[in-house]
N, C-alpha and C positions, 0 to 999 in steps of 0.2 A: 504494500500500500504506500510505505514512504516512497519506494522507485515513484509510482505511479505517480503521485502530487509532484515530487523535483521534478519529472517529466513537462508534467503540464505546464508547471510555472516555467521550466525554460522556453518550451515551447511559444507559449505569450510574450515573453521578451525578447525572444529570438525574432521573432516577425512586428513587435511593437517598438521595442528599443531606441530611445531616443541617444546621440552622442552627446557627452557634458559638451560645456564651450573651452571650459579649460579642465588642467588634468585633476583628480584627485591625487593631494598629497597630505601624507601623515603627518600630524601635527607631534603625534608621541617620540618622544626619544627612546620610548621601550619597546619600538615596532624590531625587531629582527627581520632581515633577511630571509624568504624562505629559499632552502634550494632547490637549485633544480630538479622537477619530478622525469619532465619530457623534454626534450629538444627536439625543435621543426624546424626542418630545411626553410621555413616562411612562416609566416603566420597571418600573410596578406597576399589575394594575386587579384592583380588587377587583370580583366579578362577580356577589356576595351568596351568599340562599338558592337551592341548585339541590333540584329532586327526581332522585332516582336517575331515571337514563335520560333526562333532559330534556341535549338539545343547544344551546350556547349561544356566539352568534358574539361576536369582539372586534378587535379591531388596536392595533397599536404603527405608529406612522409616524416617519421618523427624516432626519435631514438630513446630509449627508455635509460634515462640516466642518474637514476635510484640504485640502491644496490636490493632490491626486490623485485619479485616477479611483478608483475602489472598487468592488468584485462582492463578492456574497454566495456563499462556496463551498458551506457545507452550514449549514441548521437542523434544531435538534433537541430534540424535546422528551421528553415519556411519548408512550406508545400510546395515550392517551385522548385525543391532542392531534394535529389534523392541524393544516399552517402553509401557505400559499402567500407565498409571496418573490418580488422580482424577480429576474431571470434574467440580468438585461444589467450593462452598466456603468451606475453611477450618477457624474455629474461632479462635482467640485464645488460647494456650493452646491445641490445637486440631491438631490429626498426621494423616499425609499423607503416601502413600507410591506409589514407581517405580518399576513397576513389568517389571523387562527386562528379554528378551530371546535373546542371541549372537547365531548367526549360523557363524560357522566355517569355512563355505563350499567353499568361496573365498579366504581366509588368507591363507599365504603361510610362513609368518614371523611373528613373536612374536612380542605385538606391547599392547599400553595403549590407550582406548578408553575414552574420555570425552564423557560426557552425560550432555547437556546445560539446563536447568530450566529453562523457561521467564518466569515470575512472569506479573498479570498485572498491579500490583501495583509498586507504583515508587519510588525510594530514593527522598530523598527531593531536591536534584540536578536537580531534573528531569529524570533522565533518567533510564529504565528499572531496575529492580532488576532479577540481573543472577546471578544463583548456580552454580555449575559444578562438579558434580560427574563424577569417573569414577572407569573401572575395566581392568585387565590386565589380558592375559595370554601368556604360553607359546604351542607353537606348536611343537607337538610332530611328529619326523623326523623320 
């Protein structure tokens, strides 16, 4: 039931998500550094001009740079966005990859898509380890 609810809440923010105008920074001096869980070759592609309805492939590849095994619990982007993920454990040292396909077919406006990672493994806070990739483009009028 908890997957189910984190789901959905990303899912809403994932396709509602407004960008701050500036960045968030911590105010604390007791904030830590977390490290690295994942490393991705990107974490941004821009994908250009699309025309309405043109379908257009991409990937994010990433390296699991924890000293722990790691699985992908759920990704999740819009509805214009399908993702294939691995399935299995990834070991340390050992690369994953997001084979997404965007269909253009609803977009009417130029717009940046996140793509959320739920890891099932957890920071040591407890709570969920999330990636966020994403890709942009522009619609060609």
């Amino acid at each position: 039931m908890r997957n189910y609810i984190l789901a959905l809440t990303i899912l809403f923010f994932a396709c509602n998500a407004t960008k701050p105008t500036a960045p968030l920074i911590p105010t604390s001096s007791t904030v830590k550094p977390v490290a690295s869980f994942v490393t991705w070759d990107k974490k941004m592609v821009d994908i250009g001009k699309v025309k309405k309805g043109d379908k257009k492939s991409l990937f994010f590849e990433f390296t699991n740079t924890s000293k722990e095994d790691i699985q992908i619990d759920i990704v999740d982007a819009c509805e214009c966005t399908k993702i294939e993920f691995p399935r299995g454990v990834i070991t340390p040292n050992g690369k994953g990859r997001l084979d997404v396909l965007f269909n253009s077919a609803e977009k009417d406006t130029s717009e940046t898509i996140g793509i959320n990672v739920v890891f099932k493994n957890t920071a040591p806070d407890g709570n969920p380890r999330i990636e966020v990739v994403e890709y942009k483009f522009d619609i060609e009028k």
